[in-house]
N, C-alpha and C positions, 0 to 999 in steps of 0.2 A: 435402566438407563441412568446416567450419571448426572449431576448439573448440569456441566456444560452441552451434554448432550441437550440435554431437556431444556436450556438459553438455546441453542444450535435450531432446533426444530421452531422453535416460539419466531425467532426474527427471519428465519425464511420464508415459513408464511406471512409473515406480516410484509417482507419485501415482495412475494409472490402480488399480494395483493395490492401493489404501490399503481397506481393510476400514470398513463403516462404524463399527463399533464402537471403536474407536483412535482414527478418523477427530474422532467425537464428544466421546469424553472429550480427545483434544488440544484439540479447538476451545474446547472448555468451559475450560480451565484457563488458553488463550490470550489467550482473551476479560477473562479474571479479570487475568491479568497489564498486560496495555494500560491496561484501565476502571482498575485502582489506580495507574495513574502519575502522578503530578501534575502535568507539565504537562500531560496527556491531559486530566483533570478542569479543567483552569482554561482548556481552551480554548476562546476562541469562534467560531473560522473553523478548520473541517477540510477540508484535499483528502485524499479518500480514492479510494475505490473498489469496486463492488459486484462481491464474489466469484462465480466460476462454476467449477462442476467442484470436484473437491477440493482446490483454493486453501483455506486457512485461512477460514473464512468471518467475516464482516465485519456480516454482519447485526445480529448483537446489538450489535457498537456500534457501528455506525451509528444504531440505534434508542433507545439511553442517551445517547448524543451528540445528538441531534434532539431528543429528549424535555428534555435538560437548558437545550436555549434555542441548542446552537452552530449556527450555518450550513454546511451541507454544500455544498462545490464538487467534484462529481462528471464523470470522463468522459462525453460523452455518449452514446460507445458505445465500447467496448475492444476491440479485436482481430478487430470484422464487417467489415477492409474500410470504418470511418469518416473521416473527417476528423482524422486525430489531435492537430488543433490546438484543436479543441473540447471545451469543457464545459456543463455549467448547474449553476446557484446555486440550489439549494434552502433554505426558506427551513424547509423541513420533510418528513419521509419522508411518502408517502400512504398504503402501507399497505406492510407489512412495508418492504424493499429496494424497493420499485417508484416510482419516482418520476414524475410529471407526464411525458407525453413531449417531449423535445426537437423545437421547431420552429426552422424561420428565424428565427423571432423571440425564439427564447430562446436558443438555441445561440449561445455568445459564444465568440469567438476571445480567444489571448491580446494580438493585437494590440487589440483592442476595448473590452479593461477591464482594469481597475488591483484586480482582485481577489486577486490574486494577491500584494499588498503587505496584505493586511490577515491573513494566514493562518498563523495559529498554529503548527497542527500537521500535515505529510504522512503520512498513512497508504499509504506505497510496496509493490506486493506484487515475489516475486520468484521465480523458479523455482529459483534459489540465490543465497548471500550467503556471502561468506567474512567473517572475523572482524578485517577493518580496514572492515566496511561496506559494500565495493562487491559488485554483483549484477549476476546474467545473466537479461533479463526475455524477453520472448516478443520481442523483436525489433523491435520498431514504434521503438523511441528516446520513447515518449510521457514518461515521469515522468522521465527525464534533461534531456530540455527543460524539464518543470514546475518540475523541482527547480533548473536551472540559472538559473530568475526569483526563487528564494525570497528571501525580505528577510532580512535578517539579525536573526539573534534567533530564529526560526521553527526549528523541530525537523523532523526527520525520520524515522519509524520503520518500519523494514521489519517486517513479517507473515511468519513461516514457521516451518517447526515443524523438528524438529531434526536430522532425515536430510538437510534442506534446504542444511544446512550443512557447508561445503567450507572447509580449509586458503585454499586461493586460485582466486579466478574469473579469467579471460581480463579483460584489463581492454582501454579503450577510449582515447581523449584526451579523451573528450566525457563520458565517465561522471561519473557524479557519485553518492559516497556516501554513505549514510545514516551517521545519529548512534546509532542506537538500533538493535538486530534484538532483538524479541519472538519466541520460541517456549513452545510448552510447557513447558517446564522453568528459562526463564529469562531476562533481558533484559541482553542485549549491550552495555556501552557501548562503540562502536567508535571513538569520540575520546577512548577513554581506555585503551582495551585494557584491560576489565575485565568479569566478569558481576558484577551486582547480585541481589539475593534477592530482588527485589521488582518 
């Protein structure tokens, strides 16, 4: 088993065992910290992604984000065993996190459209991030390729709370790190090796 495998096994049991009460108030204060950033607020195209398991959940802003007018480009399925080249553009959530389902004819590749140049801000999640930004994800390489289309100007913010967080991850050639890491307690700028209060 490799490093990252062996970080990969270590922080999913330790999320397996996350109590939901912790669980909630991190989520709550996480949520609070992303929704008041300012580019988050002034975005109108977000790639994100809908949470499962005790991932930091994404729901409430994905739903403050839909509600304020941005366009969500979402996987269009994470980690089942999909096409990890695909997403869909939602133009709006349909009810909580559930969106419209992905068919042939809305599942677009990234060869297939130029949406990917219009995209403000990446909401990246991670199973850890160390504090120059790069992260160890579940393995598929999916938001390493998303991230390695991003236009320049576009931000990127990793999701995780703060046991999440390691000195140094295993790094790759092809990795590619975040600008921002949001947890509970604080928001990371990792191009500038600094936390913010805000």
């Amino acid at each position: 088993m490799d490093a990252k495998q062996v970080l990969r096994e270590r922080i999913r049991a330790a999320r397996r065992r996350l109590a939901l009460a912790p669980w909630g108030a991190w989520n709550d204060a996480l949520t609070q910290r992303v929704l008041g950033l300012a580019p988050v607020q002034g975005a109108r195209t977000v790639f994100g992604y809908v949470s499962r398991g005790r991932e930091p959940d994404t729901a409430s802003i994905l739903q403050r984000l839909s509600a304020g007018g941005a366009t969500l480009v979402l996987p269009t399925a994470a980690h089942a065993g999909a096409a990890y080249d695909r997403f869909i553009v939602a133009r709006r959530i349909v009810t909580g996190t559930r969106l419209a389902p992905a068919t042939p004819a809305t599942a677009l590749t990234f060869a297939d459209s130029g949406i990917l140049n219009e995209v403000d801000l990446f909401l990246v999640p991670g199973l850890m991030f160390d504090e120059e930004g790069y992260r160890v994800g579940q393995g598929g390489g999916y938001f390493d390729r998303v991230l390695a289309r991003a236009r320049p100007g576009s931000l990127a913010v990793g999701l995780a709370f703060e046991f999440q967080l390691v000195p140094r991850v295993p790094r790759d050639l092809w990795d590619v790190p975040v600008a921002r890491i949001v947890t509970e307690e604080r928001v990371l700028r990792t191009d500038q090796g600094r936390a913010e209060s805000s």
